[in-house]
N, C-alpha and C positions, 0 to 999 in steps of 0.2 A: 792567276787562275784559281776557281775556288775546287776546294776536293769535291770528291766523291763522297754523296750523303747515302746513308743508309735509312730508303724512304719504299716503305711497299704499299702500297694501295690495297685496301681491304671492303668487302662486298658486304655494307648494311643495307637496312632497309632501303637507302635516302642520302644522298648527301646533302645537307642543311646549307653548309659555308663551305665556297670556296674562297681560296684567299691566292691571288696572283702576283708573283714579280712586284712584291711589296717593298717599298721600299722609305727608312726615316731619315733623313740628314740632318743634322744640327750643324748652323755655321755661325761664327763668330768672326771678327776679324783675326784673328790669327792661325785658328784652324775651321775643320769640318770634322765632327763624329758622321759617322753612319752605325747608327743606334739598329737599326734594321738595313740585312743589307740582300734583295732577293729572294722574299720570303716567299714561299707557296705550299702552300696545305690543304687538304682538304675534311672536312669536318664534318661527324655523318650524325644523323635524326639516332636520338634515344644513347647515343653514345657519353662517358666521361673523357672528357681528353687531360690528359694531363702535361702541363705547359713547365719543362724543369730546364734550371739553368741557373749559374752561379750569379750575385749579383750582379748587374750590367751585362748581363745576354742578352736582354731585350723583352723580357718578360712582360713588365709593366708598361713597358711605348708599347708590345703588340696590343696588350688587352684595353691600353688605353685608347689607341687606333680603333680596334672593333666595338669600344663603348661607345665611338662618337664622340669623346673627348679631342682628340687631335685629329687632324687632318695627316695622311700620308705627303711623305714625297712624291710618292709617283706608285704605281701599279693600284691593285681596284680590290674589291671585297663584295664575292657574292652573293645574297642572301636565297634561294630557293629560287634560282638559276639570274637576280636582278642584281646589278651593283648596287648595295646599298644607299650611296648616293645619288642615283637618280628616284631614289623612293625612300628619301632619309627619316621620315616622320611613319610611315610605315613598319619600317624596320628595327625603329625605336619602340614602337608600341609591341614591336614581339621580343624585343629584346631585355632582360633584368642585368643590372649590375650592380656586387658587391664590392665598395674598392679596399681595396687593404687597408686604411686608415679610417674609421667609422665618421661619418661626418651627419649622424641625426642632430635634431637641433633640442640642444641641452634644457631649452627651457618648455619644453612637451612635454607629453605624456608617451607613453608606448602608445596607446589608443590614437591621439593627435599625428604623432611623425605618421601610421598607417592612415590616416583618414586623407593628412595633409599630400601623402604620395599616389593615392587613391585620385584626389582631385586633382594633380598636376597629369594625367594622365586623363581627365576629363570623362570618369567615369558619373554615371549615373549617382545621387546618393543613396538608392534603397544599394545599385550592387556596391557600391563602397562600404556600405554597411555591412554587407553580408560578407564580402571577401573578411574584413575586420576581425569579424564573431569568426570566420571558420580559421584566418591565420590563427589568432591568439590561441585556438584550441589546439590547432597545428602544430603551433609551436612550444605550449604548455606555459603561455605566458598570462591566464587569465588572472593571476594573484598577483599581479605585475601592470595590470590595466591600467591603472592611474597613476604608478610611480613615474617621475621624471626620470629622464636620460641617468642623468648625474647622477639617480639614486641605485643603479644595474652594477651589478655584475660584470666581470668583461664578456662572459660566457653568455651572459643574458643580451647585452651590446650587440654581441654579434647573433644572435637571433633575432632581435628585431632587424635587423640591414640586411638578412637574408629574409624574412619575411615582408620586409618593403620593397624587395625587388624583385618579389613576387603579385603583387596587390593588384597586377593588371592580368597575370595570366600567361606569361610570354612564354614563346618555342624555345628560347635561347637565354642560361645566364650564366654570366661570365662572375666565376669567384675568385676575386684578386688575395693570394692567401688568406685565406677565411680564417685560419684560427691560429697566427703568426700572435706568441705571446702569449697562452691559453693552458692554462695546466691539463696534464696529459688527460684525466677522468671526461675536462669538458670537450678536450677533441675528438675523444669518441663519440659524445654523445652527440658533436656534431658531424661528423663523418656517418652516423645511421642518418640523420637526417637528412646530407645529401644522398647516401643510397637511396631514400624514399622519394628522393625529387625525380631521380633517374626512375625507377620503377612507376612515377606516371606519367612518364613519358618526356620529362626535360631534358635536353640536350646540355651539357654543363661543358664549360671551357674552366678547368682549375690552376692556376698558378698557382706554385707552392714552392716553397724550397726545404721542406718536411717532406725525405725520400721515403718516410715510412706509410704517409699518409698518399704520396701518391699509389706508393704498391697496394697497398688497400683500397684506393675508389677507382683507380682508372685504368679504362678498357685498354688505352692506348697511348703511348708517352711518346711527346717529341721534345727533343734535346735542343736549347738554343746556345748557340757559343760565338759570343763575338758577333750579334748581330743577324747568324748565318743558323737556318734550320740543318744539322750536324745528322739525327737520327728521328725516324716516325717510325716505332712498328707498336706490336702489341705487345702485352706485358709476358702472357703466359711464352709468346715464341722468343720473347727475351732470355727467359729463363731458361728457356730450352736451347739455347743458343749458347747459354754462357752458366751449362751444367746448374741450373736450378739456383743459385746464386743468389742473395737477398739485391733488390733493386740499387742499396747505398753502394755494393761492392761494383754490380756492373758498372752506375755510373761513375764511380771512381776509375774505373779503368778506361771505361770508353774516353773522360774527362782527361786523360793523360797522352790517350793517343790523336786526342785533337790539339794539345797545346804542342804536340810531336808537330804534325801534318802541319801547323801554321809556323811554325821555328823557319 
């Protein structure tokens, strides 16, 4: 029988994604994982969600599920009321994803990876060109135009992969720990950057397991444990829940009384 999750529904503009009775199995011959087991959420326009869980909660199968990288076991994902999969090429074209390990291609340019992700999305080349010139300014990477991959930064790395998964425009993007390995100075300077994505209106889905940085971008945190969504509320009624509390101690406790409830 599964517990009792602590999940409240909150009134945004829009709900963006819902996500239904999701489910991952991995089978081998000698056993089966359920990497995801029941998952359901729902995910609202202009929100940050923040996606926290030890490793092996299921963080990376969910967001690799919503990228369109794997296929689910079984239950559906809805994008602005459609299953994603019946309008899969649709919903790619509004969708960006950042994945946790940078996979630009090392023998480009910054200019090239945004031109090359611009044309795999079948943009026009004057707006490819123009996304290009306004990313790079975006992201303060014009002294940076013509260096190749291999010549960056990791801090500069991961600005260009969030500016490539920007290059079409989308409602939705999904940032697989965005700055896992990144000395403290450049994770702020990219944590203002996503606040600026949210403030024009991106919807953001962040995986992280940096409890500081979720308390800092996200509207709303749900907890993954063992597959199973454990908690969704907001941050501020978190705190207020569990006496103003920094986010690393709630989740340490809340994290205790789920390895209780599954004993």
């Amino acid at each position: 029988m599964h517990e009792t999750i602590l999940h409240k529904e909150y009134t945004f503009d829009q709900s963006l994604l819902r996500i239904t009775s999701l489910n991952k199995i991995y089978k081998d011959k000698k056993r089966e994982v359920h990497a995801l087991d029941n998952v359901s959420l729902t995910i609202h326009k202009g929100e940050i969600f923040g996606l926290l869980g030890v490793n092996g909660a299921g963080k990376t199968t969910l967001s690799s599920i919503l990228a369109t990288l794997h296929p689910p076991t079984s239950g559906d994902a809805l994008f602005n009321g459609t299953s994603i999969y019946d309008e899969l090429y649709a919903y790619r074209n509004q969708l960006g994803f950042c994945p946790q390990y940078q996979n630009l291609d090392a023998q480009l340019t910054v200019e090239e990876n945004l031109i090359f992700a611009g044309r795999y999305y079948l943009l026009p080349n004057e707006t490819i060109k123009k996304r290009v010139d306004e990313l790079i300014a975006q992201f303060d990477l014009e002294r940076y135009r013509t260096f190749k991959i291999h010549q960056l930064s990791g801090g500069n790395k991961q600005r260009v992969l969030i500016a490539r998964a920007l290059i079409h425009q989308p409602q939705l993007i999904i940032l697989d720990e965005p700055t896992v390995g990144l000395d403290p100075d450049i994770r702020r300077i990219l944590w203002d950057i996503i606040k600026e994505l949210k403030a024009a209106g991106i919807t953001i889905i962040l995986t992280t397991h940096y409890l500081d940085e979720a308390e800092y971008l996200s509207d709303r945190i749900c907890i993954l444990h063992k597959g199973r969504v454990r908690l969704i509320e907001s941050l501020d009624t978190l705190k207020a829940q569990h006496e103003r509390k920094k986010l690393e101690d709630i989740f340490l406790q809340l994290r205790e009384g789920f390895d209780d409830a599954s004993q």
